[in-house]
N, C-alpha and C positions, 0 to 999 in steps of 0.2 A: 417333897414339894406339896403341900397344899394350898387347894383352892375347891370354890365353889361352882358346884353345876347344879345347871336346869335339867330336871327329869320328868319323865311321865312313868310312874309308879304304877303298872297294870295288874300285882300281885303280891302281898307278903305272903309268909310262914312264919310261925313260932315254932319250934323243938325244942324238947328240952327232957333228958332220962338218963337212963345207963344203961353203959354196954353191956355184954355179955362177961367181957374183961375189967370191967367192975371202974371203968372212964367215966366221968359224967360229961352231959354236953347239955349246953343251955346258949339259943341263941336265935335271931331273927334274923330271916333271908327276906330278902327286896329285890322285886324283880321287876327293873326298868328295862324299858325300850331306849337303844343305843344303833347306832347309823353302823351300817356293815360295812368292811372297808371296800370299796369302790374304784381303789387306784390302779387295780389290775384292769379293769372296765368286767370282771367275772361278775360282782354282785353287787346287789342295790337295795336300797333300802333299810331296812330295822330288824333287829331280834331283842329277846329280850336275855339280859346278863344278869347273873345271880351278883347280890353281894350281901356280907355280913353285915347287919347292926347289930351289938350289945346282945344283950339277952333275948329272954320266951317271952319277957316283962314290954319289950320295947312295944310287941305287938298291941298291947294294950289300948296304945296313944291313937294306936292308928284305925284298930277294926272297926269302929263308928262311921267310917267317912267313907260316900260314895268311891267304888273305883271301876274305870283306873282315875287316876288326880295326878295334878301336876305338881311337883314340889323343888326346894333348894336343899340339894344335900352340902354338905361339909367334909370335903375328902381328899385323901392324900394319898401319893404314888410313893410306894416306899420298893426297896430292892434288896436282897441279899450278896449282892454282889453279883450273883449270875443270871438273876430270872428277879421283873419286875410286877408287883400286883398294886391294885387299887383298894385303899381301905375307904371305907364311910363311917367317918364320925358321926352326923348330926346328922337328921330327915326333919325338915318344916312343909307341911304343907301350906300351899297356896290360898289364899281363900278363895272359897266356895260361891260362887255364883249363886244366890238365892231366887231367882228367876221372880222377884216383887218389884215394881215400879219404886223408885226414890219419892 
């Protein structure tokens, strides 16, 4: 199922090298603030959830811009049959508030 969401982006990473066991890994973590679940009345509020985009490259696009920033991701809930996870295709950020008079 994909669809798009509104995030507040408080943090990436870039990685990207190899392991000891001669793996490469290359890839950008994005770390949004996400609503905790509340329906037990145990907890409230926000934490922030790691997720993957693409490459060490993706970070590129992004380290310029004040954070945190708000942005529309591009993402889908896929499943192996037993256990369900969240992928992120796409991160756009929002524009920027320039704080000048029109």
């Amino acid at each position: 199922m994909k669809f798009t969401q509104n995030l507040h982006v408080v943090g990436m990473k870039a990685s990207k090298g190899t392991l000891e066991n001669g793996n490469g890994y290359d890839s950008t973590k994005v770390y949004a603030l996400i609503d905790l679940d509340a329906s037990k009345g145990t907890a409230k509020g926000m934490s922030a959830a790691e997720f993957t985009l693409g490459t060490a490259a993706e970070f590129d696009a992004f380290k310029h811009l004040p954070f945190p920033f708000s942005a529309e991701a591009d993402m889908e809930m896929v499943t192996n049959g037993k256990t369900m996870k969240t992928v992120m295709h796409k991160l756009t950020p929002k524009a920027v508030a320039t704080g000048k008079g029109q």
